[in-house]
Rosetta silent file (secondary structure, phi, psi, omega in degrees, C-alpha in Angstrom):
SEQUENCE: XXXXXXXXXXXXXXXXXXXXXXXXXXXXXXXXXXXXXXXXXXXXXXXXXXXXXXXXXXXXXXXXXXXXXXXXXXXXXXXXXXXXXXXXXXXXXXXXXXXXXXXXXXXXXXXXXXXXXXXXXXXXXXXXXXXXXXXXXXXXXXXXXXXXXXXXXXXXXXXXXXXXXXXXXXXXXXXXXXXXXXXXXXXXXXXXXXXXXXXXXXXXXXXXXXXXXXXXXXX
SCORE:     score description
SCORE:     0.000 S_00000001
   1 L     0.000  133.344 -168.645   -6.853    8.219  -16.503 S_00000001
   2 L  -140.035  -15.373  152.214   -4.125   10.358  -16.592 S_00000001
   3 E  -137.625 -167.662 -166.404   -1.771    9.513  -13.792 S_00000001
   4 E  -155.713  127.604 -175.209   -1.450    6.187  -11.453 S_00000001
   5 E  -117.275  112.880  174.678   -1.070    5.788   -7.729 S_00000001
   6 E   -88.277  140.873  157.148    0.414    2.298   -6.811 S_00000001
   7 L   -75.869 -151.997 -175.500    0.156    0.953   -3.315 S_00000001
   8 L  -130.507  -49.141  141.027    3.273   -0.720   -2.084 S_00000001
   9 E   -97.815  107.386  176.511    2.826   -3.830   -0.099 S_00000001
  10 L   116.574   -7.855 -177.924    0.974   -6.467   -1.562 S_00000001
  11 L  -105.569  -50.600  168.026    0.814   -4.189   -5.050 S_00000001
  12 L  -110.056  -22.935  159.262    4.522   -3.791   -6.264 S_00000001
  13 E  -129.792 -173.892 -159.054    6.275   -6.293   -3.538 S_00000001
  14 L  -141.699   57.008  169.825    5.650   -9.088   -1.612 S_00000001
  15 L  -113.409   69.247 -171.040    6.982   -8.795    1.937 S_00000001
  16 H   -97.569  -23.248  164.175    3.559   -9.558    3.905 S_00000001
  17 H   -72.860  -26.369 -166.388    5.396  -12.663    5.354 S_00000001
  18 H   -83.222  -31.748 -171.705    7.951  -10.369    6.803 S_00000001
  19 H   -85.501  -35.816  168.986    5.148   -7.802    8.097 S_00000001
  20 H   -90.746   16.087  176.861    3.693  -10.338    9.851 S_00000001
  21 H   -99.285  -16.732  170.377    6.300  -12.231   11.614 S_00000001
  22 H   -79.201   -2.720  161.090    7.608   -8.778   12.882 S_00000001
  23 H   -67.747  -27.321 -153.851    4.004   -8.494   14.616 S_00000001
  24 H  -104.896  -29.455  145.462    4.647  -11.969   15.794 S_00000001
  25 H   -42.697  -54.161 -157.183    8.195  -10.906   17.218 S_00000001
  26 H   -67.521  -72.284 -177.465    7.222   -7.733   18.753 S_00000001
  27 H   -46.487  -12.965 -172.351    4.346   -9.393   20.689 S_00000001
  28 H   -84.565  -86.364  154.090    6.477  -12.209   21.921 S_00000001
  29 H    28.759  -86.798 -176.099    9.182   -9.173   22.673 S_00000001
  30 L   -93.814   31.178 -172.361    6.318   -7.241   25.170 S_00000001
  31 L    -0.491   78.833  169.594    4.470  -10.368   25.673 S_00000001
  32 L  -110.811  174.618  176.681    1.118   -8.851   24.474 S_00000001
  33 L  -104.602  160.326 -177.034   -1.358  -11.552   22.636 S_00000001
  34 L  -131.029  121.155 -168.778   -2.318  -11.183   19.069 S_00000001
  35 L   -61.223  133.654  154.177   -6.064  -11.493   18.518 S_00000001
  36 L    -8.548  108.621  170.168   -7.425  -14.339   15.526 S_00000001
  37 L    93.709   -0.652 -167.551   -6.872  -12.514   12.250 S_00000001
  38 H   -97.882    2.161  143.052   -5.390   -9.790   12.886 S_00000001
  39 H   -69.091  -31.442  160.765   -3.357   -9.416   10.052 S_00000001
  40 H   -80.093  -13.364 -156.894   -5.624   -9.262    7.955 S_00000001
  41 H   -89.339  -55.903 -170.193   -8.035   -7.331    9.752 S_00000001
  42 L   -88.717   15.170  178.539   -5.328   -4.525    9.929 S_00000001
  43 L   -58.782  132.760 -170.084   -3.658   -4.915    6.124 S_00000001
  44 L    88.252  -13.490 -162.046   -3.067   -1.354    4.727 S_00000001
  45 L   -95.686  119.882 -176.000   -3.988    0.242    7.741 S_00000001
  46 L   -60.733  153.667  160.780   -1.287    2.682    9.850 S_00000001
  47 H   -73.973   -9.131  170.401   -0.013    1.315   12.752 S_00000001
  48 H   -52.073  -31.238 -157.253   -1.468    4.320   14.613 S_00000001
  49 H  -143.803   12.812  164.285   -4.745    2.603   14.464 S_00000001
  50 L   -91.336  -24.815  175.052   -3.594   -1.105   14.127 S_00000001
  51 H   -73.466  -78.568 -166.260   -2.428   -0.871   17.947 S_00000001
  52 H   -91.736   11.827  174.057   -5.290    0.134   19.531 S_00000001
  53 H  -114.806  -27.861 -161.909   -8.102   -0.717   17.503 S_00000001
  54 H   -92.057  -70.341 -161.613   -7.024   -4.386   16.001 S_00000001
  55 H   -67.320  -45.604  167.584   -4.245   -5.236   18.813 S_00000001
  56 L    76.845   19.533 -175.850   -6.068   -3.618   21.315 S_00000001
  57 L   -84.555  -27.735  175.665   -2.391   -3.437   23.138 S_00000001
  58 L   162.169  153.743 -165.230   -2.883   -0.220   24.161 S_00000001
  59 L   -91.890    7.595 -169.730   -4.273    3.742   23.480 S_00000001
  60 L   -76.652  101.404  167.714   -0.898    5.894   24.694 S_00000001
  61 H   -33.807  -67.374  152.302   -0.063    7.796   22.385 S_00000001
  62 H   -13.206  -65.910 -174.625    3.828    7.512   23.305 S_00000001
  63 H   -71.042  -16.147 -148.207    3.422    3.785   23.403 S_00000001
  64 H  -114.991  -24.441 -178.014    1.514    3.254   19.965 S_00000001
  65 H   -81.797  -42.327  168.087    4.618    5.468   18.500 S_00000001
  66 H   -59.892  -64.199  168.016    7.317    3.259   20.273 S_00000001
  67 H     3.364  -69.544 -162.595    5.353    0.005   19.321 S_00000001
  68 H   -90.491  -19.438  164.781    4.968    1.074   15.637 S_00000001
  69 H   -88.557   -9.306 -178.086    8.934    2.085   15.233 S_00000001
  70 H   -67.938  -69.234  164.583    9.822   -0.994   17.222 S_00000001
  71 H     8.669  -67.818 -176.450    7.689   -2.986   14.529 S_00000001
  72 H   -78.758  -45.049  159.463    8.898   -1.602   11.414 S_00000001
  73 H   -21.676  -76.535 -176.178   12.331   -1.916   12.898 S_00000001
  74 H   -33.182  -74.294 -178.108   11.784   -5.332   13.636 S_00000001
  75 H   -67.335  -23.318  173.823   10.564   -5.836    9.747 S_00000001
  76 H   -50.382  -43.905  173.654   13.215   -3.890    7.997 S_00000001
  77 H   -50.095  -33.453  179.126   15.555   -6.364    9.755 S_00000001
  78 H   -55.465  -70.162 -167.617   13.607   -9.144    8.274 S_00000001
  79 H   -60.203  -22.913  179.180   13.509   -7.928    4.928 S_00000001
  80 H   -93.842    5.953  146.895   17.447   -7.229    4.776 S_00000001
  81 H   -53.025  -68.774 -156.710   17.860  -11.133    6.099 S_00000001
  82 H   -90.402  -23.539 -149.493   15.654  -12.242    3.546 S_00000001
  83 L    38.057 -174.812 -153.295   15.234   -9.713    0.724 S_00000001
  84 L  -103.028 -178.473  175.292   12.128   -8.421   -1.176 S_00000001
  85 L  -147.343  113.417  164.315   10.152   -9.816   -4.217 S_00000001
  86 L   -78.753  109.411 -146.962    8.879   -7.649   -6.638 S_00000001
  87 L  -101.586 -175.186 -165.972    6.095   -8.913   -7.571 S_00000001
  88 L   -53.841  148.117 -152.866    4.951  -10.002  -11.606 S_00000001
  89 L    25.549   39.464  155.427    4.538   -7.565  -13.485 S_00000001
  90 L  -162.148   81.338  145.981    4.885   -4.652  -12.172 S_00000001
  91 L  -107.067  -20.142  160.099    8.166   -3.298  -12.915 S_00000001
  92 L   -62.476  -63.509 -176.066    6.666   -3.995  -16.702 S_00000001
  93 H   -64.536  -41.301 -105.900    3.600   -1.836  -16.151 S_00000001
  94 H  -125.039  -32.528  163.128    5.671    0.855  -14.214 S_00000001
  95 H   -70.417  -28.611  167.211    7.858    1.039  -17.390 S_00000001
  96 H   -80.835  -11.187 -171.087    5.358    1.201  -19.689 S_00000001
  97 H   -80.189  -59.561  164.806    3.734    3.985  -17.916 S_00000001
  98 H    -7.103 -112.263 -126.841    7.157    5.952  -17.717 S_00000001
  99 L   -64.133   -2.653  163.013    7.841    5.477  -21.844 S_00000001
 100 L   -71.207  -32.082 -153.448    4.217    6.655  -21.800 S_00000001
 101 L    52.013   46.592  179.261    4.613    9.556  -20.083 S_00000001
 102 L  -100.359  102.861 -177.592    1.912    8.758  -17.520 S_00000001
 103 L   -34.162  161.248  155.984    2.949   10.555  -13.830 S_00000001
 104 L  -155.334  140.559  168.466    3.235    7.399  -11.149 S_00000001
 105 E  -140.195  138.665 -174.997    3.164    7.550   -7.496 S_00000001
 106 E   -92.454  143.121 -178.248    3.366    5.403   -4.521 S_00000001
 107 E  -139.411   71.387 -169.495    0.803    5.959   -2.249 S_00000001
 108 E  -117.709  160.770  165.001    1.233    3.635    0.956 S_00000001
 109 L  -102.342   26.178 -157.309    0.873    3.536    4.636 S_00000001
 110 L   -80.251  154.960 -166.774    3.634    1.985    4.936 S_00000001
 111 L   -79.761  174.072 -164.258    6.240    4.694    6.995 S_00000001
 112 H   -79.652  -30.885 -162.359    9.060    6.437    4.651 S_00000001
 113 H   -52.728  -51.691 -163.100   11.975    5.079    6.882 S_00000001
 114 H   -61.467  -31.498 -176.674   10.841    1.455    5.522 S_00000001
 115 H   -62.225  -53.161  176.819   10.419    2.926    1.966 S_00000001
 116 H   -57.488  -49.876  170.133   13.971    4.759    1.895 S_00000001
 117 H   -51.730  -45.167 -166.589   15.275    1.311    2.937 S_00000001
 118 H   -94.206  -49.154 -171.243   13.626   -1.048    0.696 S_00000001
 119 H   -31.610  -62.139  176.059   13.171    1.006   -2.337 S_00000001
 120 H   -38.264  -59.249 -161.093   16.492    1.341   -3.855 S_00000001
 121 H   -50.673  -46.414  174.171   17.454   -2.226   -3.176 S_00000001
 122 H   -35.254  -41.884 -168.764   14.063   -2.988   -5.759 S_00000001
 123 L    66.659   50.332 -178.414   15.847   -0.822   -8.385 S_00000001
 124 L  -145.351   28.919  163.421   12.271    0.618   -9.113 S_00000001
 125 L   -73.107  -36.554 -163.422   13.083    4.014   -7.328 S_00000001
 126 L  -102.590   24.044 -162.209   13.321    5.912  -10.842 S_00000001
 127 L   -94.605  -33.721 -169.700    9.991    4.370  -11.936 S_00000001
 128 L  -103.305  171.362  168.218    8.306    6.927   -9.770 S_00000001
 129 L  -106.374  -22.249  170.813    7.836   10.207   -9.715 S_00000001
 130 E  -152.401  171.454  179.458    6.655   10.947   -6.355 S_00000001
 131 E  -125.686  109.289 -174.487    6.025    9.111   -2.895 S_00000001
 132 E  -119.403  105.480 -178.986    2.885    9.951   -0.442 S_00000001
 133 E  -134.755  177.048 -174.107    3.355    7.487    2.410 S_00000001
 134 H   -30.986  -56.140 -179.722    1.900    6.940    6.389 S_00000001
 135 H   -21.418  -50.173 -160.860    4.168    9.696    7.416 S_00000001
 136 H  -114.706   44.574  158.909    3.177   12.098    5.917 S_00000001
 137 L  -134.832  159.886  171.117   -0.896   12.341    6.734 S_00000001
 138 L   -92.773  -22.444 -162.567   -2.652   12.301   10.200 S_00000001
 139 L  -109.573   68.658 -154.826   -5.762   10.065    8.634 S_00000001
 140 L   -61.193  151.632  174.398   -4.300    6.722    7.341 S_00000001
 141 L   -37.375  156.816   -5.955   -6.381    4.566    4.581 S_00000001
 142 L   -61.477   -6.068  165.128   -9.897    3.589    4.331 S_00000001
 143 L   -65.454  177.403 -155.753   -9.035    7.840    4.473 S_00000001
 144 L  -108.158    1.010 -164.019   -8.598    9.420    1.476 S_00000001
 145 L   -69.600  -28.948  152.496   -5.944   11.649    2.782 S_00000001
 146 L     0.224  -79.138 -167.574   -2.958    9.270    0.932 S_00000001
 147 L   -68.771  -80.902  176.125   -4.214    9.158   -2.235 S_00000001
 148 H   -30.064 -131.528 -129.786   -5.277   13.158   -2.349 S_00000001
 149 H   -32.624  -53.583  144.799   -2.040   13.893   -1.489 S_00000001
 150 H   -29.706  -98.771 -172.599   -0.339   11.546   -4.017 S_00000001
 151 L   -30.743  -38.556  173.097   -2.550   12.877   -6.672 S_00000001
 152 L   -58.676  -45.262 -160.350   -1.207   16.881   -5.397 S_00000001
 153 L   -75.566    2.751  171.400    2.564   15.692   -5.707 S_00000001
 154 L   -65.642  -64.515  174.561    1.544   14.526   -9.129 S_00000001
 155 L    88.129   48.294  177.400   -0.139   17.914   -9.701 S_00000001
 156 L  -141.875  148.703 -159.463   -3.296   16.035  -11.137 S_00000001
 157 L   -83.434  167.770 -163.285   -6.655   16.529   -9.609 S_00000001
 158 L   -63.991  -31.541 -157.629   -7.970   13.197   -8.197 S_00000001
 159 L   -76.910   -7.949  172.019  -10.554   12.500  -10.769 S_00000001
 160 L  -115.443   16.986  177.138   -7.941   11.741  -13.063 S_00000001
 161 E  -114.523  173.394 -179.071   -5.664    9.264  -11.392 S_00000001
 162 E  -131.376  117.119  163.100   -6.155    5.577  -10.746 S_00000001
 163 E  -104.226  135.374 -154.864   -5.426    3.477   -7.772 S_00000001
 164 E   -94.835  147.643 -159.791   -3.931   -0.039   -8.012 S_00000001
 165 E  -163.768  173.638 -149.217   -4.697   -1.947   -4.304 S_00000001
 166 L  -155.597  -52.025 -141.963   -4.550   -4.953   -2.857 S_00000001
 167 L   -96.531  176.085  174.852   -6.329   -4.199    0.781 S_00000001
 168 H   -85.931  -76.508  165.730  -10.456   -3.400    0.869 S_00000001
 169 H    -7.963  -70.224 -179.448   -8.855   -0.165    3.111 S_00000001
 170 H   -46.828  -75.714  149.498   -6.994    0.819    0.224 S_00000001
 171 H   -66.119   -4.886  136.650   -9.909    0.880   -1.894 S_00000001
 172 H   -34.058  -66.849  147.392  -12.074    2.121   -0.080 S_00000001
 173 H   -29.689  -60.753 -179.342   -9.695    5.062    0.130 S_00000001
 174 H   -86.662   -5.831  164.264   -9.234    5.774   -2.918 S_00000001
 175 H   -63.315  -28.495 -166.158  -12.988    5.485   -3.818 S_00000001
 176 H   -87.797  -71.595 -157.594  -13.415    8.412   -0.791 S_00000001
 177 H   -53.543  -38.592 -167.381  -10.817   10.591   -2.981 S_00000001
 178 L   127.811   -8.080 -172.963  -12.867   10.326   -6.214 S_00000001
 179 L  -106.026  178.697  172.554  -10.601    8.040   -8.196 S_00000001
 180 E   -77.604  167.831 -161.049  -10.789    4.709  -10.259 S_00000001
 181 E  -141.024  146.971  164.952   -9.478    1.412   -8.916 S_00000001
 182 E  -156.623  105.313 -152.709   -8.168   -1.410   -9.967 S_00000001
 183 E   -87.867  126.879  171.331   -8.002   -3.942   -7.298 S_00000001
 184 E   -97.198  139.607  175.271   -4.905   -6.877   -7.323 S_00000001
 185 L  -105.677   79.643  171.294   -6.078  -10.483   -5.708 S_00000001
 186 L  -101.194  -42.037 -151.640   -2.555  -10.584   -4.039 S_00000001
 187 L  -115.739  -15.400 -171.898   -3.987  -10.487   -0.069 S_00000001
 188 L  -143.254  139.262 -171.349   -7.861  -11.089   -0.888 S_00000001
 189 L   -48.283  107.852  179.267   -9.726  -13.513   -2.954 S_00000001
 190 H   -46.650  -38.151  146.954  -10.343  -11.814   -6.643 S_00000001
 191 H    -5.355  -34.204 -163.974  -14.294  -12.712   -5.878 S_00000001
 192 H  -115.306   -9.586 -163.549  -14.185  -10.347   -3.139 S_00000001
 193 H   -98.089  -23.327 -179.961  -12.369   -7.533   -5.067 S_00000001
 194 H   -32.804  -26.713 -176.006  -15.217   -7.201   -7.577 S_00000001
 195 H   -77.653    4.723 -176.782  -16.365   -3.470   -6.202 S_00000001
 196 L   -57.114  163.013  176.513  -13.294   -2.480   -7.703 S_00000001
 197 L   -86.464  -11.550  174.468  -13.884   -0.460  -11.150 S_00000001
 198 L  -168.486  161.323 -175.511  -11.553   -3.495  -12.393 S_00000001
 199 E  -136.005  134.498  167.938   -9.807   -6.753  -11.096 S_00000001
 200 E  -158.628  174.962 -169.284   -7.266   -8.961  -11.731 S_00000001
 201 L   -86.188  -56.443  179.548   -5.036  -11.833  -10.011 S_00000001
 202 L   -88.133  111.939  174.149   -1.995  -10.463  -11.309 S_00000001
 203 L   -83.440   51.374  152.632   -0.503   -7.077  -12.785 S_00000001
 204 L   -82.343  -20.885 -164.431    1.406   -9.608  -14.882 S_00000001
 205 L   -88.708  -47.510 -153.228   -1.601   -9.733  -17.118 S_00000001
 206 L   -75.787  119.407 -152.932   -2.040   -6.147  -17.052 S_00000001
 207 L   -93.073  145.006  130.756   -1.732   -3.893  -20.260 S_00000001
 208 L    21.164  -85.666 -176.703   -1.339   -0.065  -21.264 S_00000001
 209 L   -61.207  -73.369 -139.263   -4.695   -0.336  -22.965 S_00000001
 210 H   -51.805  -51.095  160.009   -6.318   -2.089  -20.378 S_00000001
 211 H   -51.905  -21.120 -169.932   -5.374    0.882  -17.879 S_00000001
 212 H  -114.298   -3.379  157.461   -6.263    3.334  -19.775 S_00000001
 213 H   -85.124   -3.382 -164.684   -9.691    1.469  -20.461 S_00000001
 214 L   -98.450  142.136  175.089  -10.602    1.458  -16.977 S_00000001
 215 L  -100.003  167.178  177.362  -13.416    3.929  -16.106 S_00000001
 216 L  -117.023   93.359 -169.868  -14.290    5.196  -12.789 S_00000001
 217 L   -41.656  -15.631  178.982  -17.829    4.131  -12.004 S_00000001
 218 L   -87.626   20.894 -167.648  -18.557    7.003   -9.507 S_00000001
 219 L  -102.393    0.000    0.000  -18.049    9.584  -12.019 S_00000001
């Protein structure tokens, strides 16, 4: 492993209450219903394909673009009500990789507007070196286009980065690029996280070594 692609929500903060009460605004908003589950069913996942495949509110293009900026609207507003939580450890790991000289990138599908917003306020903007977010691909997680893309602004070929995840999407993804995983039990049960090349409940636990021990079983 020779660089590291973090996801963003549910990996380095903790505003998953905020993304889903702005789902639970918006539908009250356009009185659409929101099917059993459906936050979970669509964690990690662009809203491009969270409308009409999960919500099922509708396929228009136009509308699934208004929808998804009313949305994130909706949660930015939250999150500057409420503020963000970073969560343990990992503003520790993101520092050790820095003084390491290990490349780091966020690689979410969450859109850049929300990222440009939230980021700063974290004070973990100069921990990265580059950002690959929803925006800027057409094929949102379980594709691989994210991560591959990450891994370019890095300027390290995939087989040598590692992505830290939260969502089964996410990994999934980054298994499709070629790279190792290491799976967080922030959003999903560690039990269930097992196909990961490594697991853990916390990156509070999580070491240097231990990153740089993890192999990547498809290789």
């Amino acid at each position: 492993m020779k660089a590291v692609i973090f996801d963003w929500d549910g990996v380095v903060i903790d505003s998953s209450a905020q993304h889903e009460r702005s789902w639970e605004i918006l539908a009250k908003e356009i009185s659409k219903p929101l099917p059993d589950g459906h936050f979970l069913l669509g964690f990690g996942k662009k809203n491009a394909l969270i409308i009409p495949e999960i919500l099922g509110w509708t396929t228009d293009p136009a509308a699934i673009t208004g929808l998804s900026n009313r949305k994130e609207e909706i949660y930015r507003e939250l999150v500057q009500a409420s503020g963000v939580h970073v969560l343990p450890g990992a503003r520790e790991l993101l520092t050790a990789l820095r003084e390491a000289g290990i490349p780091r990138s966020i690689g979410s599908s969450t859109p850049r507007s929300n990222l440009d917003a939230i980021l700063p306020v974290t004070g973990l903007a100069d921990l990265f070196d580059a950002i690959a977010c929803g925006d800027d691909v057409t094929h949102g997680k379980p594709a691989p286009d994210i991560f591959i893309l990450a891994a370019q602004k890095l300027h390290m070929p995939p087989a040598d980065c590692l992505v830290i995840e939260d969502a089964h999407v996410g990994l999934e993804a980054a298994r499709r690029a070629g790279m190792a995983t290491l799976a967080v039990a922030t959003t999903n049960p560690l039990a269930d996280l097992q196909y990961a090349d490594a697991a853990v409940e916390s990156l509070a636990t999580v070491t240097l070594d231990f990153l740089l021990n993890i192999k990547n079983s498809q290789a």
